[in-house]
C-alpha positions in Angstrom: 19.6 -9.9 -13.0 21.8 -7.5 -14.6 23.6 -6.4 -11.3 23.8 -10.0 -10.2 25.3 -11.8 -13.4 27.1 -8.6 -15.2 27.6 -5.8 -12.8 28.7 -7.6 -10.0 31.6 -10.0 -11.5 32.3 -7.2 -13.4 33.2 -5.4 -10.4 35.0 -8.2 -8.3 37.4 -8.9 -11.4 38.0 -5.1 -11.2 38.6 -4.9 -7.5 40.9 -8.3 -7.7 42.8 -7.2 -11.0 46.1 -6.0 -9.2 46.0 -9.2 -7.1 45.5 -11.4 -10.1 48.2 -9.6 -12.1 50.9 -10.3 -8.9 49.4 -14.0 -8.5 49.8 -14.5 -12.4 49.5 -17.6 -13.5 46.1 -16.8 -12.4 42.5 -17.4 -13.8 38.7 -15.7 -13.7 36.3 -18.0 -14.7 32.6 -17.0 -16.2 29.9 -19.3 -16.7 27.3 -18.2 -19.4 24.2 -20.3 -20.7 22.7 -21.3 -23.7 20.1 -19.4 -23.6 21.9 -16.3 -24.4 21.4 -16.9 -28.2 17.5 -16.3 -27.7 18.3 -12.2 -26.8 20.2 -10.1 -28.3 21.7 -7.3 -26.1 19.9 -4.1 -26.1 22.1 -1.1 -26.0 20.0 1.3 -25.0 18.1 -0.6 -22.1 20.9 -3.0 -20.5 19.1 -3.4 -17.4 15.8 -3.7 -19.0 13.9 -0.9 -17.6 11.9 0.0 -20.4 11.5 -3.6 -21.9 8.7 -6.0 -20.5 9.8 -8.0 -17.7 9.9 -12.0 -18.8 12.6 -14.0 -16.8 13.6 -16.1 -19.7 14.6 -13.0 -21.6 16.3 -11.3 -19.2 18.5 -14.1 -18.0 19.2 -14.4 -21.9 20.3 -10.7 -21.9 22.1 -11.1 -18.8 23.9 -14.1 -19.7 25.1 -12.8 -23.4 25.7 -9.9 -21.6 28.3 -11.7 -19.7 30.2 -13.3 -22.8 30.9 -9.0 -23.6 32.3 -8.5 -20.7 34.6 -11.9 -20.9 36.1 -10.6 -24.5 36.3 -7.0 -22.6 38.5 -8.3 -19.8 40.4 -10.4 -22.2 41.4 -7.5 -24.1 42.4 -5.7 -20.8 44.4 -8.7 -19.2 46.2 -9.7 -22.4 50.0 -9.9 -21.3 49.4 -10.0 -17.7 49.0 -13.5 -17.3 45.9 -13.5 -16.2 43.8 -16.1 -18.0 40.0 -16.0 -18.1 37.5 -19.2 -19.0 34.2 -18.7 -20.7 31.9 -22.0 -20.1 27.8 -22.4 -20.8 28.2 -25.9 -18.9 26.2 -28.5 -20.9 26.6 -27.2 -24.3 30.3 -28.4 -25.9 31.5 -26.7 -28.9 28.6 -26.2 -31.4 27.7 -23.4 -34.0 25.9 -20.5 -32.8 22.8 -19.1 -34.3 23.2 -16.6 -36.9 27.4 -18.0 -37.8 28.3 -16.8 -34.3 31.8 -19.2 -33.6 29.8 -21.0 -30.1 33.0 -22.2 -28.4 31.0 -22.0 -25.3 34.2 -23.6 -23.4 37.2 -21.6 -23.9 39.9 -19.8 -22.6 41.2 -16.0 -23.5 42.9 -14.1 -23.4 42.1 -12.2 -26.4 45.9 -12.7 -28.1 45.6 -17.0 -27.1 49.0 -16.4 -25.6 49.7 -18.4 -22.7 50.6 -17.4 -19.2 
């Protein structure tokens, strides 16, 4: 799951990033879930080798995992005009667990300038 939903968009934002920054306005859209507030992210077992397998968990991981790499790429696109969404569809604007700000539906980058 980690390859699928981290590594791989990860990658393909990387690979597009000159062509996004010469097509700017342009957007790269991530969809999380929900059910990233039941994990946190382990930092020394990202792809979850060592932990016990259990789907729900790692698509928690995976998926929270995913929001880190959203403010990541928003720090690294600020000023190109290169906008990024982050959505976990079904959820609105609520309060995450723990005070987290849960604006599940929002756009960076990380400055909230505008293309």
């Amino acid at each position: 799951m980690f390859a699928t939903h981290v590594l791989a968009p990860f990658a393909l934002t990387s690979w597009l990033r000159e062509l996004l920054e010469r097509s700017a306005p342009s957007r790269v859209i991530n969809v999380s879930s929900g059910g990233m507030y039941d994990q946190s992210l382990p930092g020394d077992d990202l792809q979850s080798d060592v932990s016990k397998y259990g789907p729900k968990k790692l698509y928690a991981r995976s998926k929270r995992a995913e929001v880190v790499i959203s403010e990541q790429w928003a720090e690294r696109l600020a000023g190109t005009g290169v906008v990024g969404s982050l959505d976990a569809s079904g959820l609105g604007r609520h309060e995450g667990r723990a005070g987290v700000d849960a604006r599940v539906s929002c756009d960076y980058p990380a400055d909230h300038s505008q293309p």
